[in-house]
N, C-alpha and C positions, 0 to 999 in steps of 0.2 A: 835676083833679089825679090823679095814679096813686095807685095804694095807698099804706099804709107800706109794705109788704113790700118794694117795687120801691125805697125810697129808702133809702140806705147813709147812718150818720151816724157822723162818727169824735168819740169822745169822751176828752177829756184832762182827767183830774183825778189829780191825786199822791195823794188821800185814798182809799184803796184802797174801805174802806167805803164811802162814798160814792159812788165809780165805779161800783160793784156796785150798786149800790141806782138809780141812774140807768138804768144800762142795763140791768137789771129792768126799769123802767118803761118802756123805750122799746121793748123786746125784746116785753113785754106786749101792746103797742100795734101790733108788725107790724112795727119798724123793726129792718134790718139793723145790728148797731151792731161799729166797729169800735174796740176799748179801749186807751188809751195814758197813761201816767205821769206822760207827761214830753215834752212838745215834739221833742226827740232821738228819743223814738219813734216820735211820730206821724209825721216826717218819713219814718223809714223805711215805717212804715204806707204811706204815701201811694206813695214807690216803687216796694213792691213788690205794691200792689194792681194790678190789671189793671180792677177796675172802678172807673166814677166815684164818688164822696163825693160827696154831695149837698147836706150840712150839714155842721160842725165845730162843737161844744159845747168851748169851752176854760176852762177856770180860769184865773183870770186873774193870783194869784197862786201862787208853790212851784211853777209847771209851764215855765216860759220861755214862758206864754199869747201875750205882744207878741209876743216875737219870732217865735213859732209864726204869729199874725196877721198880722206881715210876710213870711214866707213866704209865705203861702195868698195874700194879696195881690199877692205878685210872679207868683208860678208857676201858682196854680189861682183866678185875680180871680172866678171863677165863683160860687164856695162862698160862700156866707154863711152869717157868723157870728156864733154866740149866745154871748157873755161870761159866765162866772158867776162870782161871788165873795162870800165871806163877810166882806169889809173893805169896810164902808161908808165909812170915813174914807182913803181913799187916792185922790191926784192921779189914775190910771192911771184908777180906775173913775169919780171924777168925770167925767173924760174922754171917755171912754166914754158913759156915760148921756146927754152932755151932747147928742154929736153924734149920738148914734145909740142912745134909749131903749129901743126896741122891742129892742134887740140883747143888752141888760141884763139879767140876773137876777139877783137879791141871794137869797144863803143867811141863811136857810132858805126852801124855796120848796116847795110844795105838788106833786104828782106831774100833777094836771091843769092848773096856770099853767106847768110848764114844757110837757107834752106841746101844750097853746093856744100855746105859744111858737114850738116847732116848727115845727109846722103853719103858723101865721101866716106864718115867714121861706121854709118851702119855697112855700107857695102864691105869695107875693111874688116868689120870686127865679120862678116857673117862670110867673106872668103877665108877663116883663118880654120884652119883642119882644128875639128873635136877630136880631141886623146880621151883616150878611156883605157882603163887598167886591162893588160891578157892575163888572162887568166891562165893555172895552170895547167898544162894540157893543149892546149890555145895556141898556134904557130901564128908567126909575126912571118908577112908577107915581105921580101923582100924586093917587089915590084916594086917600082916607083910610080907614083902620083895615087899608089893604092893609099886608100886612109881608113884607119879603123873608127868605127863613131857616127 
C-alpha cells in the first residue's frame, strides 16, 4: 500500500470542532485531507479537485451524508466510504452498520480506531483487482491470480 501522504481523503462533518480535530489526526498521520461542511461542498470539492479522493469520511447526520453517499456512488463507485455519527438510535445508521460494519464509526471514537479504520478501507479498496474491458482479439488468461488492469 502507498504512503498516507500519497492518499487524499475528503472529509464532511457540519461540527466545525470536530472536523478540525479529525483532520488534525489524519493530517498527523500523512494524509492529505480535504475539508467540507456540508455535502454541497464536498460536491464541489470533488469538481474542482484534479486529483483523485481516495476515501470520503462523511457524517452521517446535519451534513446531506446519504445523499453525499449517493453521489460518490453514482459518479466516483471507487471511493470508499467510512460513515460516522453520533446517533446511535437512527434507522439511517442502523442501516448502515447492518450492511456494511467495517464502514461504521459511532461518536466518540478514539484517534487510533478511526486512523485503524482508514487504513483498513484504503488497504481493502486498493487490494480489490481493476477489471477492464478485453478487447476483441484480446485472450482472457485462464491463470489464476492473473488480473487484467
Amino acid at each position: 500500500m502507498a504512503q498516507c501522504g500519497q492518499w487524499r481523503v475528503l472529509l464532511v462533518e457540519d461540527h466545525a470542532p470536530m472536523r478540525r480535530l479529525i483532520a488534525l489526526w489524519l493530517r498527523r498521520s500523512g494524509f492529505i485531507v480535504l475539508e467540507a461542511g456540508h455535502a454541497s461542498q464536498a460536491v464541489v470539492v470533488f469538481r474542482r479537485t484534479t486529483r483523485k479522493v481516495h476515501l470520503a469520511i462523511i457524517d452521517v447526520m446535519g451534513t446531506g451524508g446519504l445523499d453525499l453517499a449517493a453521489y460518490i456512488g453514482r459518479e466516483h463507485r471507487a471511493i470508499p466510504v467510512l460513515y460516522i455519527s453520533g446517533y446511535v438510535d437512527s434507522v439511517a445508521v442502523d442501516a448502515i452498520g447492518w450492511r456494511s460494519p467495517e464502514s461504521l464509526l459511532l461518536k466518540p471514537f478514539h484517534e487510533h480506531v478511526l486512523l485503524a479504520r482508514v487504513r483498513h478501507l484504503l488497504a481493502a479498496q486498493h487490494s480489490r483487482p481493476q477489471h477492464r474491458t478485453v478487447r476483441p482479439g484480446e485472450e482472457r488468461s485462464e491463470t489464476p491470480g492473473v488480473r487484467f488492469g
